[in-house]
N, C-alpha and C positions, 0 to 999 in steps of 0.2 A: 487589519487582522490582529486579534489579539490570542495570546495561548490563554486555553482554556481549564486545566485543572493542573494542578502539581507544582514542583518545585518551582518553575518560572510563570504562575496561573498571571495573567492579565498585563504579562508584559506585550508589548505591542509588536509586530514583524512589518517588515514591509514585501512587498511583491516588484517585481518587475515592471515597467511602465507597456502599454499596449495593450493588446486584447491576443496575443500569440500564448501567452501563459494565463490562464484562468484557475485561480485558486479554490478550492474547498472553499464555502462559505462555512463561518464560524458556526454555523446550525448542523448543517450534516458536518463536521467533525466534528461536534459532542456527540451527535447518533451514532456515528462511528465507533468513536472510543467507550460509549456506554453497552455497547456490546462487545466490544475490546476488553472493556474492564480486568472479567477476571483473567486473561491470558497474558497482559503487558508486562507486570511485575518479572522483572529478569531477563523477557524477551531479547532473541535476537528479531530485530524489523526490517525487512525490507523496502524502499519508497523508490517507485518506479516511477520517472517522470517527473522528477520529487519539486521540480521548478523552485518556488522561493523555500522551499522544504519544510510547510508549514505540518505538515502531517508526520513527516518523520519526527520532529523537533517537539511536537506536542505527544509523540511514545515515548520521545528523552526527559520530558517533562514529569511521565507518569509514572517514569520506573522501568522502563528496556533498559537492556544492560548493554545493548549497541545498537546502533542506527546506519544503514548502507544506503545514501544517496546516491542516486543515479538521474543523468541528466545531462545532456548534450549542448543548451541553450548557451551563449555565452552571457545574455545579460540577467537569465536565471540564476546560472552559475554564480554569477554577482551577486544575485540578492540573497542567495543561500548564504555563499561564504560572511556576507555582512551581517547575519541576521545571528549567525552562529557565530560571531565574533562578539555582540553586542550583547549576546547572553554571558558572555566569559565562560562558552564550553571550549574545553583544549579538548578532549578527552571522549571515548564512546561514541564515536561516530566515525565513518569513513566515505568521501566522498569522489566518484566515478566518474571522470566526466566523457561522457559518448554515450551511443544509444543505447536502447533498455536492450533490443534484439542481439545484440554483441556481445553483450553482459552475458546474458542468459545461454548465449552459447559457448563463452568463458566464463563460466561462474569461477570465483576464489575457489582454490582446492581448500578441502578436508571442511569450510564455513558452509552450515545450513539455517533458516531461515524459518523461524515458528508464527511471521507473519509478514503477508508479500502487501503490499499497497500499489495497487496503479492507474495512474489517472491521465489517461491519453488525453488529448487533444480530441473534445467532443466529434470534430469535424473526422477524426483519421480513423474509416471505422474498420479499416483495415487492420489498425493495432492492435486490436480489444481481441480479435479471432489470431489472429497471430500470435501474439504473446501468450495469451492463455494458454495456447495451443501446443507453445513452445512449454509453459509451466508444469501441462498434463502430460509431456512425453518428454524429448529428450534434456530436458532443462529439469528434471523431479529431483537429479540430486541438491537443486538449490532450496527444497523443501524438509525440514526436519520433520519427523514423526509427528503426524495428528497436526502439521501446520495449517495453518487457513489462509487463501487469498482473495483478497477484496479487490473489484474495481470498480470504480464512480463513473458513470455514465449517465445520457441524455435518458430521462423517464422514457419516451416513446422509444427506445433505440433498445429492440429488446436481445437481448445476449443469448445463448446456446443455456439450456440446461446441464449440459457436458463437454466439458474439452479432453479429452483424453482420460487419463485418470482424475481430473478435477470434475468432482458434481456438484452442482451447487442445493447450498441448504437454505439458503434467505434470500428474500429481495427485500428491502425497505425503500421506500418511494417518498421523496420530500422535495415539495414543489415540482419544477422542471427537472431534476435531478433524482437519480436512484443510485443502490449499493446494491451490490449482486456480491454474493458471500460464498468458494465454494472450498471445500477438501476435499481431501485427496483418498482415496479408494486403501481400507487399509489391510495386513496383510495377507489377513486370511480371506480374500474374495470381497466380504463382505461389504456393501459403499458403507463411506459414516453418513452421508445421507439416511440411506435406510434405517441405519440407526436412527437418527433423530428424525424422523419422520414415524416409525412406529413407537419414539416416548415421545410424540407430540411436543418437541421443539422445535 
């Protein structure tokens, strides 16, 4: 895996050894961040699931002003802490180690979050409806104003159009693999769906 744009662009990461941690491929994280684009610059990011924390690391790269890994695995854990050691980041990130569901029901007081990442375990489809679920209701105060969450899942493996106050605005589809994009309801009734669905974004 290598980072893809910014301060550390084509430095190399490593992952975990196995197949229990499956990483972003280097194609949908430029998809990703190429619709990220204009939002990163100062960004707080969320990375849920963050495993070798290729996704968070490449928001630190672009210009997020902080990154919160999240991550249970212990030999993740390792390849994160290494990968972030080997950039020489001290600095603008923090990392969580235990489940994403615990997190979300402790979120850090008074920190909100202008963009959530989370990439279960294609297999755990339990996660994808759960955590959303958790993000669209009693977990919203982990959402800052007009924030957006993204999760990577299996193409065939199709997601809810709604979790709560989360609706989703985009699906992008590459290879085996899709991104479901959604926010969050804002506060006048109105969805930002609907917004960007009646100016045709």
């Amino acid at each position: 895996m290598r980072i893809i744009a910014g301060t550390f662009r084509s430095r190399t990461l490593e992952a975990p050894a196995g197949l229990a941690t499956r990483p972003s491929s280097d194609r949908l994280r430029e998809t990703l961040f190429n619709v990220l684009a204009p939002r990163i610059e100062g960004a707080g990011f969320l990375d849920l699931y963050a495993g070798s924390g290729a996704v968070g690391i490449e928001a630190l790269s672009r210009g997020a002003e902080r990154v919160t890994f999240v991550e249970r695995a212990p030999a993740a854990l390792k390849s994160l802490r290494g990968n972030l050691a080997r950039l020489g980041l001290m600095s603008g990130f923090r990392i969580v180690p235990g489940g994403v569901g615990a997190f979300l029901r402790r979120p850090e007081s008074g920190v909100a979050f202008d963009l959530v990442f989370l990439d279960p375990p294609y297999d755990a489809e339990a996660e994808y409806s759960g955590m959303l679920g958790l993000l669209g209701g009693m977990a919203r105060g982990v959402l800052a104003s007009g924030a957006m969450v993204i999760a990577e899942h299996r193409r065939k493996e199709k997601l809810q159009d709604r979790y709560g106050a989360l609706g989703r605005t985009r699906l992008l589809e590459q290879g085996d693999a899709a991104l479901s994009f959604y926010v969050a309801k804002v506060d006048d009734g109105l969805d930002v769906a609907d917004n960007e669905s009646r100016s045709g974004g």
